[in-house]
C-alpha positions as CSV (number, residue, x, y, z in Angstrom):
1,X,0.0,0.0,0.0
2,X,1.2,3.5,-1.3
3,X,1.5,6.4,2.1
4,X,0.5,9.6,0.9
5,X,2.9,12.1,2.0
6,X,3.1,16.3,1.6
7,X,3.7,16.6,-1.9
8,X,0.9,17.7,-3.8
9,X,-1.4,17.2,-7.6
10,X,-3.5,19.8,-8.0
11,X,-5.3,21.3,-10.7
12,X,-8.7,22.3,-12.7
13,X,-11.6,20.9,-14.8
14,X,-13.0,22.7,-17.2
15,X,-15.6,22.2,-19.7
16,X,-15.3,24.6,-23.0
17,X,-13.5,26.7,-20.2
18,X,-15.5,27.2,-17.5
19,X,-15.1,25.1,-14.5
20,X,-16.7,21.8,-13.7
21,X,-18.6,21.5,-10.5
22,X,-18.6,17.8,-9.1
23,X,-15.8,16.1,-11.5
24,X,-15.0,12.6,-9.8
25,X,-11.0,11.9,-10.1
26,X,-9.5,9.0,-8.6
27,X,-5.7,8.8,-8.3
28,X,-3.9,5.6,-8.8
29,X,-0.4,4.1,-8.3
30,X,-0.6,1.8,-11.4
31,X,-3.6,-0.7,-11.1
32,X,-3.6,0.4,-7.0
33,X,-6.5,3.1,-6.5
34,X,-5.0,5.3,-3.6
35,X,-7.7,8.2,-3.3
36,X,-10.9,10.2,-4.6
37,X,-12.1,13.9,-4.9
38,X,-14.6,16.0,-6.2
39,X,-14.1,19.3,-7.8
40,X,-15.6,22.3,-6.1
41,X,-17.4,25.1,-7.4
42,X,-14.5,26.8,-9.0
43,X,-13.3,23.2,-10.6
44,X,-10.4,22.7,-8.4
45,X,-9.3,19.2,-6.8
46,X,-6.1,18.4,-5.1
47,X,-4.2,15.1,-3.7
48,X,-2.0,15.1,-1.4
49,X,0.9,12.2,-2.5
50,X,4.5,10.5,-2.0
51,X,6.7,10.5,-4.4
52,X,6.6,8.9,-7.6
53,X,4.5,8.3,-10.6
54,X,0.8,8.7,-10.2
55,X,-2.5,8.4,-12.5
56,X,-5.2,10.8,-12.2
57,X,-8.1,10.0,-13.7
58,X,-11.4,12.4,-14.5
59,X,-14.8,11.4,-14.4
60,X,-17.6,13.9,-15.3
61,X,-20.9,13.2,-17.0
62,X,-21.4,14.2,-20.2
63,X,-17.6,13.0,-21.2
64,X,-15.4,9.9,-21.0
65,X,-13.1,9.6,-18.5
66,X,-9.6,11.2,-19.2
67,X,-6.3,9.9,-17.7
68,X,-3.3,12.0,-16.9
69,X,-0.1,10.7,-15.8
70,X,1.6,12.6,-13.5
71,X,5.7,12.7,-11.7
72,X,5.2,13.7,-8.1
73,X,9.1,14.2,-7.7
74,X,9.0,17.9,-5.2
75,X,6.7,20.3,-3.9
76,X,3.6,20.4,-6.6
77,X,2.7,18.5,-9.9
78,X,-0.3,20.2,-12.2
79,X,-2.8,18.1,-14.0
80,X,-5.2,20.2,-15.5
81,X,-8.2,18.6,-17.7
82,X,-10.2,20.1,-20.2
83,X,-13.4,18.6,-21.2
């Protein structure tokens, strides 16, 4: 099992640029799933992580989901989707 430490993925979903409310995204150390948010209002999430290489994957309705891969090496890693 992965322990999530105080590095940080963080980043937006947007949908033809405005922000998506409620986006599921699930972050995963290869086939492990680790953790879950939900955007806010302003179509922010953020994971806190150890490092290494990490999957984030967004769920919204309306779209398939999109997978971002993402090196969580020092301080703070971006994945930003747009939907």
């Amino acid at each position: 099992m992965t322990t999530l430490g105080k590095l940080r993925i963080r980043g937006v979903v947007r949908r033809n640029g405005e922000p998506v409310e409620g986006a599921y995204l699930t972050l995963n150390a290869g086939d492990e799933f680790i953790a879950e948010r939900r955007t806010g209002p302003d179509g922010t999430y953020e994971f806190h992580t150890s490092p290494g290489d990490w999957t984030v994957i967004c769920r919204a309705s309306g779209s398939d989901p999109v997978p971002a891969t993402v090196s969580s090496e020092g301080g703070e890693s971006t994945a930003d989707f747009e939907l």
